[in-house]
Structures are given as C-alpha cells and as structure tokens.
N, C-alpha and C positions, 0 to 999 in steps of 0.2 A: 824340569824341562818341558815335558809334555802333561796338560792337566790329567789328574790322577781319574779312573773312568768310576770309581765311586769315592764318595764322603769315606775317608779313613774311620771316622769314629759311628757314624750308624748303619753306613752301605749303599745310599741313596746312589743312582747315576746320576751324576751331574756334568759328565764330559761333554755330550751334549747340548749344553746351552751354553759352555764357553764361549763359542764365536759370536754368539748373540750378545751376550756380556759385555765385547772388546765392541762391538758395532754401537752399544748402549752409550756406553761411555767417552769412547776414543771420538767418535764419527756424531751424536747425536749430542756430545755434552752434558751426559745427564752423570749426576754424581753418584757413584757406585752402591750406595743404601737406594736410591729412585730405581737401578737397574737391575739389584736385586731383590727389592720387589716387588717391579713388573712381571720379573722372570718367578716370582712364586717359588725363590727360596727365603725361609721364614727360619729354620733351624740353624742356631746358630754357627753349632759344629762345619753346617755347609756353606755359609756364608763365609767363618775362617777360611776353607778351600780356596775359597775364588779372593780374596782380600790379600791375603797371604802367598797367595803366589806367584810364581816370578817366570815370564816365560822366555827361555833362555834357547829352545832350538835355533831359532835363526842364526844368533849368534856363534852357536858349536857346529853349525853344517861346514865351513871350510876346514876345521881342524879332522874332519875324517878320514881315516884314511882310506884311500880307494880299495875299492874292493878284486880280491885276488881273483891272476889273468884279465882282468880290464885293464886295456892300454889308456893311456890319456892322449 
C-alpha cells in the first residue's frame, strides 16, 4: 500500500525517492531502468522495491472507516 521506508533485504531508505520515481516515469516518460538510475538506485534488492510494487492507498481510503465520535 504505502512504499516500505527501507529495502526489506539490505535496509537502504528508499521511501524517499518514491515520488521522484512516479514524476520519472508517469509525468516525464522515461522507462523505469532510465529512472532508477537517475535516481542512483543500482542494488538490485532495491530496484525489486520500486518494480514490484503496487500502490494501492488511494484506492483503500473510501473503504475506511471513519474514525470514533466523528460525525460525517
């Protein structure tokens, strides 16, 4: 849902430069090997990170449910 705030397998922070990532790619058109790396991620472990995953908040913010004593 939310990018993990380091690499699972060496610890590197990489949360980060997420947003830079989606700007790289989504908004500039460059293909995700050219944006990471610009962005100077070279290990592959942390390259899976950002390839691999899937970002899914926007999508689960209606399904919440409001939080206790807040009226709507």
């Amino acid at each position: 849902m939310i990018i993990p705030i380091r690499c699972f397998t060496c610890g590197r922070p990489i949360a980060h430069l997420w947003e830079k990532y989606v700007e790289l790619v989504e908004e500039e058109g460059k293909s995700p090997k050219e944006a990471l790396d610009e962005l100077g991620i070279h290990r592959y472990c942390c390259r899976r990170m950002f390839l691999s995953h899937v970002d899914l908040l926007k999508e689960s913010l209606p399904y919440t449910p409001p939080r206790l004593g807040l009226s709507r």
